[in-house]
C-alpha positions in Angstrom: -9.8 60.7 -0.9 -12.8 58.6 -1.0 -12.9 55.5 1.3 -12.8 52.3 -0.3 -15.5 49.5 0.1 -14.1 46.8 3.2 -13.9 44.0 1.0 -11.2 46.5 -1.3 -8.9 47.8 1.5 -5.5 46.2 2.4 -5.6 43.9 5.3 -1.6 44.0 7.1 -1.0 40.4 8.5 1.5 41.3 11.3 4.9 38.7 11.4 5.1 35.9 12.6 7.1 38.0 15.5 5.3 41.1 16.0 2.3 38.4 16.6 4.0 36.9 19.6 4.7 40.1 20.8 0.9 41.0 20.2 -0.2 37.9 22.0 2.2 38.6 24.9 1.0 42.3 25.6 -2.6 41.0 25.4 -1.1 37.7 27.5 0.7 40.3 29.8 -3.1 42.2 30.3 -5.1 39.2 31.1 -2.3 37.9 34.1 -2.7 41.6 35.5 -6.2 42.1 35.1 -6.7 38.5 36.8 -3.9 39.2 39.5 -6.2 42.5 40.8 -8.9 39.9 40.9 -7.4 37.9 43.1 -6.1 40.3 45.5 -9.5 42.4 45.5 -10.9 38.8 46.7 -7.5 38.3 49.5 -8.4 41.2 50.6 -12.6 40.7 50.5 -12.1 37.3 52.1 -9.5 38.2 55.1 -11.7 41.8 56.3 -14.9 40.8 55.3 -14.9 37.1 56.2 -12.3 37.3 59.1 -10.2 34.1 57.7 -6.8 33.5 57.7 -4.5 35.0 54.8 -3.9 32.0 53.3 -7.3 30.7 53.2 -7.9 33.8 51.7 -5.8 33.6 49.2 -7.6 29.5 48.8 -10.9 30.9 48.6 -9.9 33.7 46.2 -8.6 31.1 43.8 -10.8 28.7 43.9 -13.9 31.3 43.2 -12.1 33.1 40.3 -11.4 29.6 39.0 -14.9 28.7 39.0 -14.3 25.5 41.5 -16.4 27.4 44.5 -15.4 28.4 47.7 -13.9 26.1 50.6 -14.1 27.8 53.9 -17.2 28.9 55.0 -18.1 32.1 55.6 -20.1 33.4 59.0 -21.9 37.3 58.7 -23.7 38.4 56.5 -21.4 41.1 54.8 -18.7 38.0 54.3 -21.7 36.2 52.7 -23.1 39.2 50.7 -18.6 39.7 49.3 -18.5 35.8 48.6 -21.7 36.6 46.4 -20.7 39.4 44.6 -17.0 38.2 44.7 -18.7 34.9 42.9 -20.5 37.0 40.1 -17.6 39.1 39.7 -15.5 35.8 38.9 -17.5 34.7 36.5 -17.4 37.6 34.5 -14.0 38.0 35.0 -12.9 34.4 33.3 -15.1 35.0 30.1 -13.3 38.7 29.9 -10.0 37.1 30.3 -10.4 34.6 27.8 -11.5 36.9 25.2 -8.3 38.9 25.8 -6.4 36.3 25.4 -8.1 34.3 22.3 -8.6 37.8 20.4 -5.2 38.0 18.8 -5.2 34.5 17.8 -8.8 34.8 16.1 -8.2 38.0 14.3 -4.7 36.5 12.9 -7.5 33.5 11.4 -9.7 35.6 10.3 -7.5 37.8 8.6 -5.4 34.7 7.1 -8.6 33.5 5.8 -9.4 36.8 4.6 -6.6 37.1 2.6 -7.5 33.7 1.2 -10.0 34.4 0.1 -9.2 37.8 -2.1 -6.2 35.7 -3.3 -9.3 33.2 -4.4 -11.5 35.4 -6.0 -8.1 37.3 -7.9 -7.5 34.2 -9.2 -11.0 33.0 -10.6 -11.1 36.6 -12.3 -8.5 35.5 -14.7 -9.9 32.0 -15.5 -12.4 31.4 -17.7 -15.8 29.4 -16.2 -16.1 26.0 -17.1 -18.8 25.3 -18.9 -20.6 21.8 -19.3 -22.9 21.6 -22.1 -24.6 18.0 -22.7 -25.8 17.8 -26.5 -27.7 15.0 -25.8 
């Protein structure tokens, strides 16, 4: 069976349930992914940097946040974790925020999609309005 051009195939819009399910799972991934984060920099804070558990968990939060750290840090491994803990962060928010904004954008773009094959279906069965000035 011979594919069929993209514009030609049928495009599913999930229900209005399975989306929240869909955005949950993908909801469910983000909160895990961002809750390793956080413990990986607990954990990188309170060995490396030799600071209390609950500054830890401070400077952990306020780095994967993107606020910057509170405590300061003495040695130069704790310096060189904050760093890479830092870098780490930041890549870390844009990833989660395209996890969780990815099922709401394809639901658009596939609503809008299906707008617009239900447009151009419908012009094919019109006739074109045609101006013609005699003057």
């Amino acid at each position: 069976m011979p594919n069929k051009p993209l514009h030609l195939q049928s495009i599913h819009l999930r229900s209005r349930t399975e989306f929240i399910w869909h955005q949950l799972r993908y909801t469910a991934i983000g909160l895990g992914f961002m809750a390793i984060s956080l413990g990986v920099g607990i954990l990188g804070y309170h060995f490396l940097g030799q600071i209390t558990w609950i500054n830890s968990l401070l400077n952990a939060s306020m780095i994967l946040s993107g606020m910057g750290p509170v405590s300061g840090l003495h040695g130069t491994v704790a310096k060189l974790f904050a760093s890479a803990y830092a870098l780490y962060s930041g890549i870390v928010y844009l990833a989660v925020s395209a996890v969780l904004l990815y099922p709401i954008v394809m639901r658009l773009l596939k609503i809008l999609h299906l707008q617009a094959l239900n447009t151009v279906s419908n012009d094919a069965h019109t006739k074109p309005n045609v101006n013609v000035d005699d003057e």
